[in-house]
C-alpha positions as CSV (number, residue, x, y, z in Angstrom):
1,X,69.8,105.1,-0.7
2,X,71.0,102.0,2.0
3,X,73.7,103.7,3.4
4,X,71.0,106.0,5.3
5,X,71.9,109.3,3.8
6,X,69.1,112.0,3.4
7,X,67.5,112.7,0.4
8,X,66.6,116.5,0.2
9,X,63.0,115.8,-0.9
10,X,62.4,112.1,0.8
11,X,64.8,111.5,3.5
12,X,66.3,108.3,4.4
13,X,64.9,105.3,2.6
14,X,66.3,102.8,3.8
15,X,62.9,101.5,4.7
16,X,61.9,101.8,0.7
17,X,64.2,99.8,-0.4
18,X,63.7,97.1,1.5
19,X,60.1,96.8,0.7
20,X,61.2,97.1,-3.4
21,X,63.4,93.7,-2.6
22,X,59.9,92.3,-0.8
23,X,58.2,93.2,-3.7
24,X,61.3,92.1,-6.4
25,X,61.0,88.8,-4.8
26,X,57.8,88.2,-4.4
27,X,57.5,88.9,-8.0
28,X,59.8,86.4,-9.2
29,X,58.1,83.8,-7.1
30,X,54.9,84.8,-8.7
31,X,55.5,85.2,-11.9
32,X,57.5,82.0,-12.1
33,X,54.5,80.0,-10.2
34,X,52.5,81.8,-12.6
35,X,54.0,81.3,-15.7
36,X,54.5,77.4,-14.6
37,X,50.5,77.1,-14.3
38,X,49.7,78.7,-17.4
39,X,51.9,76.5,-19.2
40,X,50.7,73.5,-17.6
41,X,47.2,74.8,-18.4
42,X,48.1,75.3,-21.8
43,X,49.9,72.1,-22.1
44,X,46.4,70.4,-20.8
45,X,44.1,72.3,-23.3
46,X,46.1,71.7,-26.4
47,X,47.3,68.2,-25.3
48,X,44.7,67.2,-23.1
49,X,45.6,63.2,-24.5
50,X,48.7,63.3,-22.7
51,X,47.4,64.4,-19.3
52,X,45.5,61.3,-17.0
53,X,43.1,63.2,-15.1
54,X,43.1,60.9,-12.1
55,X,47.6,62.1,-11.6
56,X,45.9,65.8,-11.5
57,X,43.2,65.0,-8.7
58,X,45.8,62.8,-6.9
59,X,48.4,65.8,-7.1
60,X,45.6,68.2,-5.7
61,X,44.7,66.1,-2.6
62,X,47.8,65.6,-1.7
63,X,48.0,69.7,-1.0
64,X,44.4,70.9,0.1
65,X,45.7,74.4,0.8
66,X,46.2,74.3,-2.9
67,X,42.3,73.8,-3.1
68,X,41.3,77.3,-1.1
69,X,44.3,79.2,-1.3
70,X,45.7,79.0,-4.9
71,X,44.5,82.9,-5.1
72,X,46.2,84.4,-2.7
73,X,49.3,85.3,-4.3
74,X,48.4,86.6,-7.5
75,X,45.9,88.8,-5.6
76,X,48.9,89.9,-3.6
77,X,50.7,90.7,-6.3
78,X,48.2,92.6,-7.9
79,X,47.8,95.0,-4.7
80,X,51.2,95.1,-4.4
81,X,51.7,96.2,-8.2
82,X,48.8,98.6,-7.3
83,X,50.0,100.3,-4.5
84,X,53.7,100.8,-6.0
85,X,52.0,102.6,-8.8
86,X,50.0,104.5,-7.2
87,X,52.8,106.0,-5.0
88,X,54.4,106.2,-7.9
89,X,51.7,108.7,-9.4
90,X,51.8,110.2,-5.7
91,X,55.4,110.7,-5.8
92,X,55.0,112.4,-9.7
93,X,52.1,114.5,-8.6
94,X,53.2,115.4,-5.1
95,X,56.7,116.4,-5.4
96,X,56.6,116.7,-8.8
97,X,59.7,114.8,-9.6
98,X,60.0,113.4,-13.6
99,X,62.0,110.3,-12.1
100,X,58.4,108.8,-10.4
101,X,57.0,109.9,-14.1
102,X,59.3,107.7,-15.8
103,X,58.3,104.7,-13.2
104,X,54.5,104.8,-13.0
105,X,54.5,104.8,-17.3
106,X,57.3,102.1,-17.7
107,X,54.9,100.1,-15.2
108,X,51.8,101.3,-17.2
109,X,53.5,100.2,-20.5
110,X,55.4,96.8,-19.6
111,X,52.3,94.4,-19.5
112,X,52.4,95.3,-23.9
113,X,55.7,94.7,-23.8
114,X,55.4,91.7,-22.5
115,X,53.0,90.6,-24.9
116,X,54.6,92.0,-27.9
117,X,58.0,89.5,-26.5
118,X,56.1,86.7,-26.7
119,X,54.6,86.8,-29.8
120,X,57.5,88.3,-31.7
121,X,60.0,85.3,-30.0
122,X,58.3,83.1,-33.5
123,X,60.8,85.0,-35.6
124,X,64.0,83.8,-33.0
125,X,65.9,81.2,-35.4
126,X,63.9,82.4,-38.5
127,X,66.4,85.1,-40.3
128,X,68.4,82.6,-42.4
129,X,71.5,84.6,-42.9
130,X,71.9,84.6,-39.3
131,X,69.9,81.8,-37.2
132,X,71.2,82.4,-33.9
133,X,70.4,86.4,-33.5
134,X,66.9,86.0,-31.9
135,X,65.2,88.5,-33.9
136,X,61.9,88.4,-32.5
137,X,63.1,89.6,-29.0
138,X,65.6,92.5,-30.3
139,X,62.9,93.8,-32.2
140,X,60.3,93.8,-29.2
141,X,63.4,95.4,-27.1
142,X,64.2,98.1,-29.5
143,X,60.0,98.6,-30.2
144,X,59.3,98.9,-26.3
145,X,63.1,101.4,-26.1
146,X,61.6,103.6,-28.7
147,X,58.1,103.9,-27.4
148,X,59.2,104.6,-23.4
149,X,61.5,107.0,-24.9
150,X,58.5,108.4,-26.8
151,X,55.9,108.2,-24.0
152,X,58.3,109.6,-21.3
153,X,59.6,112.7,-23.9
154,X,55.6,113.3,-24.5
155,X,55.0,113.7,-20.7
156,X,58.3,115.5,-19.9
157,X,57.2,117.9,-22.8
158,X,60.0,117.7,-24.3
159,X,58.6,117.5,-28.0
């Protein structure tokens, strides 16, 4: 794919991957930015004893961008994550290749998996016999293996 060499149905793509590192990146960024504000928010509501209010609204003046511009990169994000499954369907439906298939429903399906991680990771540290296998997050991976293996077999007709 870097090296410049043709593919027979989308040429050189040189160009495509550089945008999926743009995107990888600025989804790290974002998601760690994002995750930090939702657990400071959540921190706040279920603690909001521990929090002085007056260290919030000095934190916030000290960055007024922070004031009007705080949406701007989720909403970039989201159109980003948008328009990379959308050429993903394009890519499925256009050259009807199963590999663009497989994307567009892994990024369909990875929000529940997502979910399903974080509320299974109570049972980490809870099987006695062995405390350190962190149950909770083998059994959301294997759950989420089984189910894109399901989903993508469905849609490839395989079964």
């Amino acid at each position: 794919m870097m090296d410049g060499t043709a593919n027979p149905y989308l040429g050189s793509q040189v160009v495509s991957a550089l945008f999926g590192y743009v995107i990888g990146l600025q989804c790290s960024i974002v998601s760690f930015r994002a995750g930090r504000t939702l657990s400071a928010w959540f921190q706040n509501r279920n603690n909001p004893h521990l929090f002085d209010s007056n260290l919030i609204r000095t934190a916030s003046e000290l960055r007024p961008c922070n004031n009007h511009c705080y949406w701007l990169s989720p909403v970039a994000l989201v159109i980003s994550i948008c328009i990379l499954i959308a050429l993903y369907i394009w890519g499925d439906i256009y050259w009807g290749m199963s590999y663009y298939r497989k994307l567009w429903i892994a990024c369909l399906i990875s929000p529940l998996g997502t979910v399903m991680r974080w509320k299974l990771s109570k049972l980490n540290g809870k099987w006695s016999k062995y405390p350190w296998f962190p149950l909770g997050t083998w059994l959301a991976n294997f759950t989420g293996s089984i189910l894109s293996a399901a989903l993508t077999a469905i849609a490839l007709k395989l079964v």
